[in-house]
C-alpha positions, 0 to 999 in steps of 0.5 A, a space after each residue: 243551262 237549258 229550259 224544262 222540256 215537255 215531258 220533264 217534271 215540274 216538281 220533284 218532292 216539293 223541289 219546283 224545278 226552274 230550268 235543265 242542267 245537265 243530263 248523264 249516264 245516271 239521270 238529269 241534273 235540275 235547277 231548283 230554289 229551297 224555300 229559304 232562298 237557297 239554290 240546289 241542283 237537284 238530281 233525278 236518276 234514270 229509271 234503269 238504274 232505280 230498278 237495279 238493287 245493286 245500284 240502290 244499294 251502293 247509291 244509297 251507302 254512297 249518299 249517306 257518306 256523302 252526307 258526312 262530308 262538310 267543310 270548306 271547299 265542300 259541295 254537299 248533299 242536302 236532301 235526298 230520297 233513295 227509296 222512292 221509285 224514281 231515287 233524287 238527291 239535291 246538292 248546294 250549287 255554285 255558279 263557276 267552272 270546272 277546272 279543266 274548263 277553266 284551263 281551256 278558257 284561260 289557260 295554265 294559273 300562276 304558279 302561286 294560285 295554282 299553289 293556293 288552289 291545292 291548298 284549298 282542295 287540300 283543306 276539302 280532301 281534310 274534311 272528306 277524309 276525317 268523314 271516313 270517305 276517300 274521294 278516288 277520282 280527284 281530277 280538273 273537273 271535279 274541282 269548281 271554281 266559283 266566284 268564292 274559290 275553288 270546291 271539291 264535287 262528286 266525291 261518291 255520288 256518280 260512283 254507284 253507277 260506274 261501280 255497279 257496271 264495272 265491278 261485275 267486269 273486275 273494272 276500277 273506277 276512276 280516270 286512269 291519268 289521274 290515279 295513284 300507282 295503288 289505284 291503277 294496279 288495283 290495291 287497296 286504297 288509303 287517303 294518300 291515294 287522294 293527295 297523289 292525284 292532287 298532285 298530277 292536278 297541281 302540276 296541270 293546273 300551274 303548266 298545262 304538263 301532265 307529270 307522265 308526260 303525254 298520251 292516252 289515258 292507258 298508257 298514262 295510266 299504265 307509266 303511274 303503276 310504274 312509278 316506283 321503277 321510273 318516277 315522273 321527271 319533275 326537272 321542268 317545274 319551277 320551284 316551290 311547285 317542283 318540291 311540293 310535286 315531289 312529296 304528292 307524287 312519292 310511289 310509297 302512300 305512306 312518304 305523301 304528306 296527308 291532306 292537312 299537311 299538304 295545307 299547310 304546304 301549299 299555303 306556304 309555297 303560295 305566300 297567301 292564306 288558302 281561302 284568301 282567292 279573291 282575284 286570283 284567276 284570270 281575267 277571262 275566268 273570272 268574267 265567264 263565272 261573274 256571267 254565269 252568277 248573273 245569268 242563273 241568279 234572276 231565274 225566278 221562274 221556269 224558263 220555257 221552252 224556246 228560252 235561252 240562257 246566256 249573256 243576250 238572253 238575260 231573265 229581265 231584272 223584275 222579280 215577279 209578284 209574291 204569292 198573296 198567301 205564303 206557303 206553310 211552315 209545319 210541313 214539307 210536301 211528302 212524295 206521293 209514291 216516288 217524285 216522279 210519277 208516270 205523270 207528274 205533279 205540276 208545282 204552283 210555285 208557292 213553294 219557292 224563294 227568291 234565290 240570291 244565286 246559283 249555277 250548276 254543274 253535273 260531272 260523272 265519274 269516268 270508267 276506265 276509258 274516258 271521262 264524261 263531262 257535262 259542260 257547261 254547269 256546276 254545283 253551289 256550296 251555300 249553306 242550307 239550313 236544316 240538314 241535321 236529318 237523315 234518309 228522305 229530309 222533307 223537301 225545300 220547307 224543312 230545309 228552310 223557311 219561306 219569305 216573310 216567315 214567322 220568326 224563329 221564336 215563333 217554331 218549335 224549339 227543336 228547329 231554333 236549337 238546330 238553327 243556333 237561335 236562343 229560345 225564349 228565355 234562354 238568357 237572363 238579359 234576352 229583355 234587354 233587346 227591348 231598346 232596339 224596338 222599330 218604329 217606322 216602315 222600311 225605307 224605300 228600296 230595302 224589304 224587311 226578311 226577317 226581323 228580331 229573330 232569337 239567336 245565340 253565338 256560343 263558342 266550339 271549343 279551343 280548337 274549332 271556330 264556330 261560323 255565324 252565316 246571318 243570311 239564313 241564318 246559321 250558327 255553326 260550331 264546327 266551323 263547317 259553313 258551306 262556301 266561306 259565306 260566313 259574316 262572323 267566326 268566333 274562337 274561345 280563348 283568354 285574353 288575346 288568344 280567343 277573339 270574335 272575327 268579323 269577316 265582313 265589315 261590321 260596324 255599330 248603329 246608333 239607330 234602328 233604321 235602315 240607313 243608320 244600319 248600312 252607313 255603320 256597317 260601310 262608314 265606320 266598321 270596327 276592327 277585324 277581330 275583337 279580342 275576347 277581354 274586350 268584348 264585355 266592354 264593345 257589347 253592352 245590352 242593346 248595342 247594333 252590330 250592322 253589316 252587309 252580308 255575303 249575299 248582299 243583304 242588310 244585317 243588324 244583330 242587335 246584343 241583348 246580353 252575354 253569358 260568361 263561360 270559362 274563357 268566352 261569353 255566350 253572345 245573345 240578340 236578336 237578328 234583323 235583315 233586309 234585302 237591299 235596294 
C-alpha cells in the first residue's frame, strides 16, 4: 500500500481514491470507500489495452461472468465500467494474505486447516461453477486469507489481458504447475479442471511438497500432462490428506469429485465445519492480517506523498470532521467521457464513508512462463449494497447510501425491495413498532447510523438460507453475503426443521437505549438457533433483539409483526444502529 502519486487520479466515476495498491501488466489497483462505508479495490486499466477491441471484448465477456459469481469464500465485482475510455472495475477488499505469502510467513498448515482451508475454496469453486464460469488458474495466490477465512479471487478478470496476448500466439492461459493434465495438453476444459488444481493447492498448502515433486514450471507442467501413464507419488502424505489427494488428482476429470462434494469431503477429513476458521492459522499469519486490518481501516483520507503504510506508521486514531453537508442520495456521479480523463477530476471527499475495514490485493494471472504477483495487497469480501445492476452501476451512491442518510422508507421503493426493507405498510402490524419510540440522545461514545429503518426477513425456501447482514443492512435470500459477515441466517421449515439463527450473540432489550441494547446483546444472549414453532411465542410486536455486529457496531432490530407462510413467518421491524464507543 502505497500513497497517490502526482500524476494519479484523484477520483475515478465518483470513487475517491485514498491510497496505491498495486500495479501490474493491466493497470493499477486503487483504495477506495463506497458511500455506505464499504471498502473497494478499484482497478484502472492501462491505456494500451483500452484501446485493443480485442481485449475490450474479452474484458467486457470476462466481468459480466464475474458479476454471476456469489457466495462465500467469493471476492466479487461491484461496479464496473467497460465502455469508457479508460475501462475500471471495483471489487469488495479484504485485508489478508495471499496463500503463498502466508506459506512464506508461516510456513506449511496443519493438516486439518489445510484440509478446512480446501473445503472452503470448494464451497467458492461451487458458486463459481453453478455461475457457469470455470475458474482455470487455481493456485496459493489466488487464495486469500482474511481475518474471516480463506476467498477464491481473479476467477476471470486478469484473463482478458493474458488471453488477448496468447491466444494470437496458440498460448494457454494458466500457470503451468497448477494445471490440470486436460488443461496442460490444451483440451477442453470442464469444472473438474478446478478441483485437480485444488488438489496440487491442498498438498502444498499442508506440506510445503508439490505432488510432482520439483523443478520448474515446464517441466512440472510437462510431468501433470502425463499423469494417466505415471500419476503423482502420493505415499509421503499422511492420511485422511493422502485420500482426499487421490480423488482431486485422478487423470480422468469424469472420476474427481465436483466442487460440492469435495465440500463435504474435506470437511469430514478436517472434523470441523468449513466456515468454522477462526484461529486456524498460525500465529505469525494471523498477526500479520490483524496488522494489515488495522493498518488500512484508519485510511480516511488520501495518504500523501511521502507517507507510509505499516506498523510505526500508523494513520492516527482521530476521524477527521464530517462534511457540514452530506452528499445527495438521488444520484450517482456519472462519468464524464471515460473516468480518467487527460486531466482528471480532483474529489472534495463529500462523496465518501468511514469505512470499517479494508486491504487489498491485486494478483495477475500468469502466462505460461511465470507468475506475476503483486505483494503486498488484497481483495475484500464485505458485502456491498445495491448490486442488482448491470453494465456502468453508478458509482459509490448507488451502491450504498452516505452517513446519516435518510432512512430507507425515506427512498424509492425499488431501492427498499432491493435492500430486503419492508415498504411503508407492507404488514399489517408495521404500527406496532410504534412502542419502541426513542426519547433521549445518544450516550456518550456511541453515534446514531441509522435509526428505525424498514426491514423485512423472508424465508428462501426449503433448500437455501436467507442471510441478514444488519451492517448495511441486507437481507439476502440466497444466501450469498460476501465474506460471513452476516448477524442472522434463516431457514423455512416446520417444527424443528426451520429455525432463525443467530450467528452473533443477540439477546432482548428491555429498553431503547444504548447500554440496554448492548448489556442484552453481551449479558443475556438467546440461544443460537430459535426454532421456527417458537417464534411466535419470542417475538411478540414491540420486542428488541440487540447485538454487536460484524463490523463491531451496536444493533437493534426492533419486531413490529409476523406474517405467517406455509412453514415460516415473515419477520417485520424496524432496525436501528449505531457505532460504538
Amino acid at each position: 500500500m502505497k500513497p497517490l502519486r502526482p500524476e494519479d487520479p484523484r477520483e475515478v466515476a465518483g470513487y475517491r481514491l485514498l491510497a496505491r495498491i498495486g500495479e501490474g501488466g493491466m493497470g493499477a489497483v486503487f483504495l477506495s470507500r463506497t458511500r455506505g462505508h464499504q471498502p473497494v479495490a478499484l482497478k484502472v486499466i492501462r491505456r494500451e489495452y483500452a484501446e485493443d477491441e480485442e481485449f475490450r471484448r474479452r474484458f467486457e465477456h470476462e466481468v459480466r461472468s464475474a458479476r454471476q459469481v456469489q457466495g462465500y469464500h467469493i471476492v466479487p465485482v461491484l461496479d464496473h465500467d467497460t465502455g469508457g475510455d479508460q475501462p475500471w472495475l471495483a471489487t469488495a477488499y479484504v485485508p489478508g494474505l495471499s496463500l503463498d505469502a502466508a506459506l512464506a510467513v508461516g510456513g506449511p498448515l496443519a493438516v486439518d486447516s489445510a484440509l478446512q482451508l480446501a473445503g472452503c475454496v470448494a464451497e467458492a469453486l461451487r458458486s463459481i461453477h453453478a455461475a457457469g464460469v470455470i475458474h482455470r488458474d487455481l493456485k496459493p495466490s489466488n487464495v486469500l486469507l482474511g481475518g474471516d477465512g480463506p476467498f477464491v479471487i481473479d476467477f476471470g478478470i486478469a484473463r482478458a489481458a493474458d488471453a488477448t496476448q496468447l491466444t494470437r500466439s496458440g498460448g494457454l492461459v494458466g500457470t503451468p504447475q497448477y494445471m490440470s493434465p486436460e488443461h496442460a495438453e490444451g483440451l477442453s476444459l470442464t469444472p473438474a479442471t478446478d478441483v485437480f488444481s485444488l488438489g496440487l493447492v491442498l498438498a502444498v498448502a499442508a506440506t510445503g511438497r508439490h505432488p510432482y515433486g520439483d523443478g520448474g514450471a515446464i517441466t512440472l507442467a510437462t510431468k501433470i500432462a502425463n499423469t494417466a501413464v505415471r500419476p503423482p507419488d502420493l505415499g509421503g502424505y499422511p492420511e485422511p490428506l493422502r485420500g482426499v489427494l487421490e480423488r482431486c488428482l485422478a487423470a480422468d476429470p469424469e472420476a474427481r469429485p465436483g466442487a460440492a462434494e469435495l465440500a463435504v469431503i474435506c470437511e469430514k477429513a478436517a472434523g470441523r465445519p468449513p466456515r468454522e476458521f477462526a484461529g486456524r492459522l498460525p500465529e505469525a499469519v494471523a498477526a500479520e492480517i490483524a496488522r494489515r486490518e488495522l493498518a488500512v481501516r484508519e485510511v480516511d483520507e488520501p495518504v500523501a506523498v511521502g507517507g507510509a503504510f505499516g506498523t510505526t506508521h500508523l494513520p492516527g486514531p482521530t476521524r477527521p470532521p464530517q462534511p457540514a453537508q452530506p452528499p445527495q442520495v438521488t444520484g450517482a456521479p456519472q462519468p464524464t467521457g471515460g473516468p480518467a480523463q487527460a486531466a482528471p477530476a480532483l474529489g472534495n471527499g463529500d462523496g465518501d464513508g468511514r469505512a470499517k475495514r479494508s486491504k487489498g490485493r491485486l494478483v495477475l494471472v500468469t502466462v505460461v512462463a511465470a507468475a506475476v504477483v503483486i505483494a503486498g495487497a488484497t481483495w475484500k469480501l464485505t458485502r456491498d449494497k445495491g448490486d442488482a445492476t448491470g453494465g456502468r452501476t453508478g458509482g459509490p451512491a448507488a451502491a450504498a447510501p452516505p452517513e446519516g442518510s435518510a432512512p430507507a422508507a425515506a427512498q424509492s421503493s425499488a431501492g427498499a425491495a432491493q435492500s430486503g426493507a419492508a415498504q411503508p405498510g407492507a404488514s399489517g402490524s408495521a404500527s406496532a413498532s410504534a412502542k419502541s419510540t426513542r426519547s433521549a440522545a445518544p450516550s456518550p461514545g456511541y453515534k446514531l447510523v441509522f435509526e428505525k429503518r424498514p426491514l423485512t426477513i423472508r424465508p428462501a425456501g426449503l433448500t437455501n438460507y436467507t442471510q441478514v447482514d444488519l451492517d448495511i443492512p441486507k437481507v439476502d435470500p440466497a444466501a450469498q453475503n460476501y465474506g460471513g459477515k452476516s448477524e442472522m441466517q434463516y431457514l423455512e421449515g416446520s417444527g424443528d426443521a426451520g429455525y432463525l439463527e443467530f450467528l452473533k450473540g443477540t439477546g432482548v432489550s428491555q429498553g431503547d437505549s444504548e447500554a440496554a441494547c448492548r448489556e442484552a446483546a453481551e449479558a443475556n444472549p438467546l440461544a443460537r438457533q430459535l426454532k421456527m414453532k417458537e417464534l411466535a411465542a419470542t417475538f411478540t410486536a414491540g420486542t428488541r433483539l440487540c447485538t454487536v455486529t460484524s463490523e463491531k457496531n451496536l444493533a437493534m432490530f426492533t419486531v413490529s409483526g409476523l406474517t405467517p407462510r406455509a412453514e415460516a413467518y415473515d419477520i417485520t421491524g424496524e432496525l436501528t444502529l449505531w457505532s460504538m464507543p
